[in-house]
C-alpha positions as CSV (number, residue, x, y, z in Angstrom):
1,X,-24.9,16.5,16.4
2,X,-27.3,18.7,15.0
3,X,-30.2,20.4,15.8
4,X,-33.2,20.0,13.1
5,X,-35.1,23.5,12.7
6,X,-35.9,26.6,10.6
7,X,-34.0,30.2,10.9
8,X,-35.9,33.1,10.4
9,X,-33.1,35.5,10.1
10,X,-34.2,39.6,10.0
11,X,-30.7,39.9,8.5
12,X,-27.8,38.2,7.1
13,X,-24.5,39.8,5.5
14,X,-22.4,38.0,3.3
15,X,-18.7,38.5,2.9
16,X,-17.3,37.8,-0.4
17,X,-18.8,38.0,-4.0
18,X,-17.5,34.8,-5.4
19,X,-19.5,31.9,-7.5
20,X,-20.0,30.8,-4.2
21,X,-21.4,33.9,-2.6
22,X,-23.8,34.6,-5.6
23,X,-25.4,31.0,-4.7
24,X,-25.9,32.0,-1.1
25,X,-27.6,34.8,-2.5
26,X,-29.7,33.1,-4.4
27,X,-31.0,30.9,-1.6
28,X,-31.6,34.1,0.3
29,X,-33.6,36.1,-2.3
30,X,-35.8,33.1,-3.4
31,X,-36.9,32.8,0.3
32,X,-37.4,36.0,0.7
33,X,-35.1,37.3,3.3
34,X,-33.2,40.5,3.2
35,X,-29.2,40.1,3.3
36,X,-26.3,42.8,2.3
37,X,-22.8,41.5,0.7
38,X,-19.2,43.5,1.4
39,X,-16.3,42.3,-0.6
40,X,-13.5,43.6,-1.7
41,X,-12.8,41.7,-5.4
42,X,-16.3,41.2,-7.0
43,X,-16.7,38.6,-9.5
44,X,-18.0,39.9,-13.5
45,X,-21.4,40.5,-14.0
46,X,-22.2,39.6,-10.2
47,X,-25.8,40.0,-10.4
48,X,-26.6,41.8,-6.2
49,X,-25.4,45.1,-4.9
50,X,-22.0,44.6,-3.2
51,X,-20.7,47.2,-0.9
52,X,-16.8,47.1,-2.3
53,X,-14.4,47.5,0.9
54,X,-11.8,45.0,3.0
55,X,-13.9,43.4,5.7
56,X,-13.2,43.8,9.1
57,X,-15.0,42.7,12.0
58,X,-17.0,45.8,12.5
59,X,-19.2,44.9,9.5
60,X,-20.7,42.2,11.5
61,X,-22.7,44.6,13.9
62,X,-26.6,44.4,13.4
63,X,-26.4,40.8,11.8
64,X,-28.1,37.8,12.8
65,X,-26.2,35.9,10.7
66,X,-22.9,35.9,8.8
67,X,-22.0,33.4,5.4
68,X,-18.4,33.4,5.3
69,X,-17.7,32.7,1.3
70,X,-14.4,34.3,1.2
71,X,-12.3,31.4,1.1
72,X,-9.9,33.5,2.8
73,X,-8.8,31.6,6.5
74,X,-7.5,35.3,7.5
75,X,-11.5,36.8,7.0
76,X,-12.7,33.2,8.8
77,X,-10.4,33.8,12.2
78,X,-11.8,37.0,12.4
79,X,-15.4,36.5,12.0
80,X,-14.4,33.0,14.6
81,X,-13.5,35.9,17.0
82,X,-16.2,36.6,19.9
83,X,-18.9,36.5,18.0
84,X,-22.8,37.6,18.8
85,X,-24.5,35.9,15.2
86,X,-24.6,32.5,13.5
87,X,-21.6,31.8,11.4
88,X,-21.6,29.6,8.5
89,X,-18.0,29.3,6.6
90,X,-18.6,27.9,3.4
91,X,-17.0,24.7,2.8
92,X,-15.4,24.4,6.4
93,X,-18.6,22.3,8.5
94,X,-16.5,21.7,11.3
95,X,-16.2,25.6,12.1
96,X,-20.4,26.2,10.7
97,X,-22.6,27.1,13.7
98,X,-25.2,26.3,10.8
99,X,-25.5,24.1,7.6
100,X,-27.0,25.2,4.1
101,X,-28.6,22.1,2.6
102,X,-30.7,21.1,-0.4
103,X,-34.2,22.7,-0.3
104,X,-37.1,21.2,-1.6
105,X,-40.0,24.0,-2.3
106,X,-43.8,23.1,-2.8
107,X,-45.8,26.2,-2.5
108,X,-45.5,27.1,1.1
109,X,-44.1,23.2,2.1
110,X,-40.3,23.5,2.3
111,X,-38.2,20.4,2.7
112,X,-34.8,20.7,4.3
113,X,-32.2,18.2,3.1
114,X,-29.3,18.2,4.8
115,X,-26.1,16.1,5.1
116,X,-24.3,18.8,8.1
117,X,-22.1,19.9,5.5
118,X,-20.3,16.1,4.4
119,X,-22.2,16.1,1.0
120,X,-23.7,18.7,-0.9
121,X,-24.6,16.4,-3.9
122,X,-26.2,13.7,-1.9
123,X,-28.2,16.2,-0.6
124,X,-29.0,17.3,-3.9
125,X,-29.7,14.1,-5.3
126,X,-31.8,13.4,-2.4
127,X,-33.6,16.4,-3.2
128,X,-34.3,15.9,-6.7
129,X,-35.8,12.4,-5.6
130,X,-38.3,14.2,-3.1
131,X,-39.2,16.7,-6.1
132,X,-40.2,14.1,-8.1
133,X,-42.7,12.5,-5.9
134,X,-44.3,15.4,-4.7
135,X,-47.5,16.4,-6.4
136,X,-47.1,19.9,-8.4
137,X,-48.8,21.7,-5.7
138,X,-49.9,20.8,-2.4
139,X,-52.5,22.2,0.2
140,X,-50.7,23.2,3.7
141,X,-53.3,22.9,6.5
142,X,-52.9,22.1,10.0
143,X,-56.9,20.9,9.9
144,X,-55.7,17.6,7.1
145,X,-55.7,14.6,8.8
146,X,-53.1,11.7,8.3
147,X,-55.6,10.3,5.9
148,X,-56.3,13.2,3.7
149,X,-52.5,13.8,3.6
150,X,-51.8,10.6,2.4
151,X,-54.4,10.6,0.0
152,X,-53.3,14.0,-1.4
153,X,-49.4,12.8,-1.5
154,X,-49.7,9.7,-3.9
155,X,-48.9,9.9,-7.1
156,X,-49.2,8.0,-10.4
157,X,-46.1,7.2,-12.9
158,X,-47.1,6.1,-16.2
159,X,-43.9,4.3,-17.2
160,X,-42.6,3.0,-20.7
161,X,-40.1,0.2,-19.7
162,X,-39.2,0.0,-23.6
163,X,-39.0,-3.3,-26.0
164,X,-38.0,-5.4,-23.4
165,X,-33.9,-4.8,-23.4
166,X,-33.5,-3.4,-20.0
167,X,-30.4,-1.4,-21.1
168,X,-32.6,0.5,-23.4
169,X,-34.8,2.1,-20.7
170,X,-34.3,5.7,-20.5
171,X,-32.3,7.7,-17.9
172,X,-35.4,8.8,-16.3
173,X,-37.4,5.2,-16.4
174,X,-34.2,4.2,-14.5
175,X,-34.4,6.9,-11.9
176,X,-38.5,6.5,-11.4
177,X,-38.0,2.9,-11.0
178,X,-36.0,3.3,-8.0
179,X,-38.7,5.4,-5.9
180,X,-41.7,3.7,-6.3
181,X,-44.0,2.2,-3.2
182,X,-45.8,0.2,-5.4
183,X,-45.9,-1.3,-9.3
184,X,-48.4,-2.5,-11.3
185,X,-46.6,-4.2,-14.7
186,X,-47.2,-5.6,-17.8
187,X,-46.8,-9.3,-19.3
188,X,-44.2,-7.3,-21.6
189,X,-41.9,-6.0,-18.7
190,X,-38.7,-8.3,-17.9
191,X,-37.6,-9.2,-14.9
192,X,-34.6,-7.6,-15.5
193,X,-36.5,-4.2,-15.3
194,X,-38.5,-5.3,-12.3
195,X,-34.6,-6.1,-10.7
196,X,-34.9,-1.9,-10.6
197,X,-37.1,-1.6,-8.3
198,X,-36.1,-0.9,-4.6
199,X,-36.2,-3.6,-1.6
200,X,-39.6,-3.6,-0.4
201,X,-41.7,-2.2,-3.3
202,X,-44.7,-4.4,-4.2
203,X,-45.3,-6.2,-7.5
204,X,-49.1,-6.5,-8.7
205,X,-49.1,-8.3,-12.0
206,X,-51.6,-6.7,-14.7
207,X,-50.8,-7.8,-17.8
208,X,-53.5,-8.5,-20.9
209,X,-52.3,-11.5,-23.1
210,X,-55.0,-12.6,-25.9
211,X,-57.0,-15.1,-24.5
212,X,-55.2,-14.6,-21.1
213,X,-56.8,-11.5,-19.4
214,X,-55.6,-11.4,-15.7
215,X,-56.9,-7.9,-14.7
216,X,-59.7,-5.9,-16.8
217,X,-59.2,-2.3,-17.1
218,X,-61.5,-1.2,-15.1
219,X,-60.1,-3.3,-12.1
220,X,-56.3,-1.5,-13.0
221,X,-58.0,1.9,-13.0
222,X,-59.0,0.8,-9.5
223,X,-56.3,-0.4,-7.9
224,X,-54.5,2.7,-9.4
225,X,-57.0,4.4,-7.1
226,X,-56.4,1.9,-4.2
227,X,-52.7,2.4,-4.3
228,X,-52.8,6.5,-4.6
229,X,-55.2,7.4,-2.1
230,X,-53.2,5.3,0.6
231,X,-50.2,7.6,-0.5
232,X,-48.2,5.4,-2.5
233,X,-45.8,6.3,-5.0
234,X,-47.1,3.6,-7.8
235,X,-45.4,3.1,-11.2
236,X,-47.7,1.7,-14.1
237,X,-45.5,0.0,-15.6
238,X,-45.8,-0.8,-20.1
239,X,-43.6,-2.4,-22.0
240,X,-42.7,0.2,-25.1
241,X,-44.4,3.9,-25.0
242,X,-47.0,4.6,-22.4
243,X,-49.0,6.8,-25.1
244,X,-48.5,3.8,-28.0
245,X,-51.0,1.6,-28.1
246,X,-50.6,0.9,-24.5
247,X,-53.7,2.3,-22.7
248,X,-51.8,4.8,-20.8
249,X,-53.9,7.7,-22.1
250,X,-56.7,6.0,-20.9
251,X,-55.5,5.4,-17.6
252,X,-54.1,9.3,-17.3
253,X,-57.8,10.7,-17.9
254,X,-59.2,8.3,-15.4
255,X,-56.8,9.0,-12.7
256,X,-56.5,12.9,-12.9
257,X,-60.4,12.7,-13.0
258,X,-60.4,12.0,-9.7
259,X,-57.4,14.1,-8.5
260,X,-54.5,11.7,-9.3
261,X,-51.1,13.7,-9.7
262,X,-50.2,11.8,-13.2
263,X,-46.3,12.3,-14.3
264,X,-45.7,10.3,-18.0
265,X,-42.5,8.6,-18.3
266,X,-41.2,7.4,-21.8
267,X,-40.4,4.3,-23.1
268,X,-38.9,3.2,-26.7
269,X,-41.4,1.4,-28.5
270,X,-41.1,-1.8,-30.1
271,X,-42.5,0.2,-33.6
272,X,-38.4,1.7,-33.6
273,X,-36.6,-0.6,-31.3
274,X,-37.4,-3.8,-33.5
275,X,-36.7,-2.6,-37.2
276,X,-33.5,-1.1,-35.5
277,X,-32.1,-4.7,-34.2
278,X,-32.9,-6.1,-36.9
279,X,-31.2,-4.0,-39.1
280,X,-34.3,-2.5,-41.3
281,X,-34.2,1.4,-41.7
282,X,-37.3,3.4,-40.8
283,X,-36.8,5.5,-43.3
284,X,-34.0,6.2,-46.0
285,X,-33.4,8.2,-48.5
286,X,-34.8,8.0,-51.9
287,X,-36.4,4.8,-50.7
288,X,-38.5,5.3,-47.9
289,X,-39.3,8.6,-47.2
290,X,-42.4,8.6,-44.6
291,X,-43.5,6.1,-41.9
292,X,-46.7,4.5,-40.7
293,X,-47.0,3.0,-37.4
294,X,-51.0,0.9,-36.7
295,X,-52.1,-1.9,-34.6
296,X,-53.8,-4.3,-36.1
297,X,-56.0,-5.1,-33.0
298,X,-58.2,-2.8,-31.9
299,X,-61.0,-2.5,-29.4
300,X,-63.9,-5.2,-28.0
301,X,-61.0,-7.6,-30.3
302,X,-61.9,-5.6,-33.9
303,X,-59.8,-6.1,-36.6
304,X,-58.4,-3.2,-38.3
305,X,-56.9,-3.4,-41.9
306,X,-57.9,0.0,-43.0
307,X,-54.1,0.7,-43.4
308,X,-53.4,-1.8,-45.9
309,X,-54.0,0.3,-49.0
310,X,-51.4,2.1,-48.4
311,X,-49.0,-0.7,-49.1
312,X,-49.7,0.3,-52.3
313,X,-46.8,3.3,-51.5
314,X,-43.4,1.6,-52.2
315,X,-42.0,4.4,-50.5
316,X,-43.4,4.3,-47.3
317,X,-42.5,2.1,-44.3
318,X,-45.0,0.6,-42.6
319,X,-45.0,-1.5,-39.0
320,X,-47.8,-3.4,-37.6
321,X,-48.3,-3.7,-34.1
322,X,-50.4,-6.2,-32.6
323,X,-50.6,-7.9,-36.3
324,X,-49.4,-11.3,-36.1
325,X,-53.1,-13.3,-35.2
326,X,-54.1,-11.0,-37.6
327,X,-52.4,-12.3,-40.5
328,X,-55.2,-14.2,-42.6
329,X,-57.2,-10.9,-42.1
330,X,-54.6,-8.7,-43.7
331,X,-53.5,-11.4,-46.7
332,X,-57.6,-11.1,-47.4
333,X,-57.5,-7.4,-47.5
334,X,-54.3,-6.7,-49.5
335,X,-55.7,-9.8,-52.3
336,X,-59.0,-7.8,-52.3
337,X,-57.0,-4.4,-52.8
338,X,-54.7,-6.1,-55.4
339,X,-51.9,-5.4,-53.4
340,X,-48.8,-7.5,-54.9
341,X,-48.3,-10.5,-52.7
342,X,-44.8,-10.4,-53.2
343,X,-44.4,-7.6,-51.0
344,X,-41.9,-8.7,-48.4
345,X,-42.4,-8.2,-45.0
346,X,-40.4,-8.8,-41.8
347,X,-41.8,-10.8,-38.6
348,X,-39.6,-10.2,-35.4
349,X,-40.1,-11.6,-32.5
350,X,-38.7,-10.7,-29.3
351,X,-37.3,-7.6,-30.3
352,X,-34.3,-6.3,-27.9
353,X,-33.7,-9.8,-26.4
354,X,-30.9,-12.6,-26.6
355,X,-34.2,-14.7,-28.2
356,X,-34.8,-12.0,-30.5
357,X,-35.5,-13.7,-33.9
358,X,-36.4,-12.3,-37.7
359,X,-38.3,-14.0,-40.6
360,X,-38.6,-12.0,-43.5
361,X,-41.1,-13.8,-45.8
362,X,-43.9,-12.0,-48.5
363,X,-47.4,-11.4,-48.1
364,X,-48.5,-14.1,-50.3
365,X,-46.7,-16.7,-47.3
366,X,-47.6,-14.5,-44.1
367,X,-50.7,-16.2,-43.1
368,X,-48.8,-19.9,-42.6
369,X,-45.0,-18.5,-41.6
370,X,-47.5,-16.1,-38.7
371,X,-48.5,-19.8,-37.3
372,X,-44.9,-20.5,-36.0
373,X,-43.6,-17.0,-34.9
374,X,-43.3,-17.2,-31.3
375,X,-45.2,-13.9,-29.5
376,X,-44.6,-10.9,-29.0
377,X,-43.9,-9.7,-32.5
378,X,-44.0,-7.0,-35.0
379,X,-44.4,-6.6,-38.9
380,X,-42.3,-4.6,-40.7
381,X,-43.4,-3.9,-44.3
């Protein structure tokens, strides 16, 4: 058994000046507390002052407490040896009067994680968890009540779970899935991704499908709010790139407005991911030497075929997002631009998936194959 609390040591000698010992001494300078180090081997380049000599127990007078990182069980069964400070033997719990463990530091908050010694990289995992769903800074006062605490401590996610393969999420989508109190997702996000999630975290569907809308954005900017201010760790979850035609821009200026710590997460978008499965370069040399990514849906349900002069470069690879109920609109455009209709372009469909399916067809036949390409899908020109 343990006891949970904080040391405020006036001093601390370490014996040794190992990798090991330079770590204690780390831990010590960054929290401010004054420490000396005797040893009689010193590692190269050992960064503190090191008073070079053999220990013996004499060197122990005047110390609160003593870090044994030595190594050496002849130096431990000394130190063991009626002693008047707190020992801690590095690597050797069982003999620790004390435990080092993982610390979390948030202006003047400091979180102790500790595992008594069993597991220094759980307690470092732990750790890195905690880090990353604290807000960036934090006000300490003993005046905040529970509810201005838990409003302060939520936090928003702005997560890109990718084109819909759950084995393409990033590392650090992966990792953020598996802390959050609360999600709101997409029509685009699998259930395979939502599998992620930890036991207990709730689910709010808020996906936008054309003629389908479940939640405006005005009501997921408020249950954003809602979720934050109760202290929840929420995830908004996108399918592709948060910052890609997704609305997550939006939805970062209207939560920081208001005080929302806002971390952005990643995601591949559909714009790579789908040329890539289908086996259609982005770019390649001497052919296609530049790239143009546009959504052919824009705001208050505006078309936008601005873009469709440049199909006029040969050289340039262009992907329409957003594009396929779209189709008559750009076949009007590129006939009024005299763009050649026989400029072939590729419609895929479930890009990533098992159901994932490619027609390549030319703009003069895009308008009737678009009919009978089943949704979500991309262009590729």
């Amino acid at each position: 058994m343990s006891l949970p609390i904080v040391l405020k040591p006036k001093k601390v000698l370490i014996v040794g000046a190992g990798s090991v010992a330079l770590q204690k001494a780390k831990v010590l300078k960054q929290n401010k507390i004054k420490f000396k180090i005797i040893a009689k081997d010193v590692v190269e380049n050992f960064p503190f002052q090191v008073k070079k000599k053999k220990f013996q127990k004499k060197d122990t007078k005047g110390f609160d407490v003593v870090i044994d990182a030595t190594g050496n069980k002849k130096v431990t069964k000394k130190l063991l040896k009626k002693k008047s400070y707190l020992l801690n033997v590095v690597d050797n719990p069982k003999l620790c009067d004390f435990y080092f463990g993982s610390l979390v530091q948030n202006d003047t908050l400091k979180i102790l994680v500790s595992s008594s010694g069993a597991s220094p990289r759980l307690t470092q995992v732990v750790r890195d968890r905690i880090e990353k769903i604290l807000p960036n800074s934090f006000e300490v006062d003993r005046a905040l009540s529970y509810k201005q605490i838990y409003k302060k401590t939520g936090k928003l996610f702005l997560i890109g779970c990718g084109a819909g393969d759950a084995e393409l999420l990033t590392l650090k989508a992966y990792k953020t899935l598996r802390i959050l109190d609360v999600v709101l997702y997409d029509h685009l996000v699998g259930d395979d991704v939502l599998e992620f999630l930890p036991k207990g975290c709730k689910k709010v569907f808020v996906g936008k499908e054309k003629g389908k809308h479940y939640k405006t954005q005005e009501e997921i900017n408020e249950l954003i709010l809602k979720y934050t201010q109760k202290g929840k760790i929420v995830g908004r979850l996108k399918g592709g790139h948060p910052y890609l035609f997704a609305r997550g821009y939006e939805e970062y200026l209207e939560a920081t407005k208001v005080g929302i710590d806002v971390e952005i997460v990643e995601g591949l978008s559909s714009a790579f991911s789908a040329p890539t499965m289908a086996n259609i370069p982005l770019t390649f040399r001497e052919q296609k030497d530049s790239l143009l990514i546009v959504s052919a849906h824009l705001k208050h349900n505006r078309v936008n075929v601005e873009w469709v002069e440049q199909l006029k470069n040969k050289k340039r690879r262009i992907v329409v997002l957003m594009g396929l109920s779209r189709a008559k609109e750009i076949v009007e455009k590129a006939k009024e631009l005299d763009i050649d209709l026989n400029t072939k372009v590729a419609l895929i469909s479930h890009a990533t998936l098992p159901t994932q399916k490619v027609i390549t067809t030319t703009l003069k036949k895009l308008q009737k194959i678009a009919q009978k390409v089943q949704k979500p899908a991309i262009m590729v020109f």
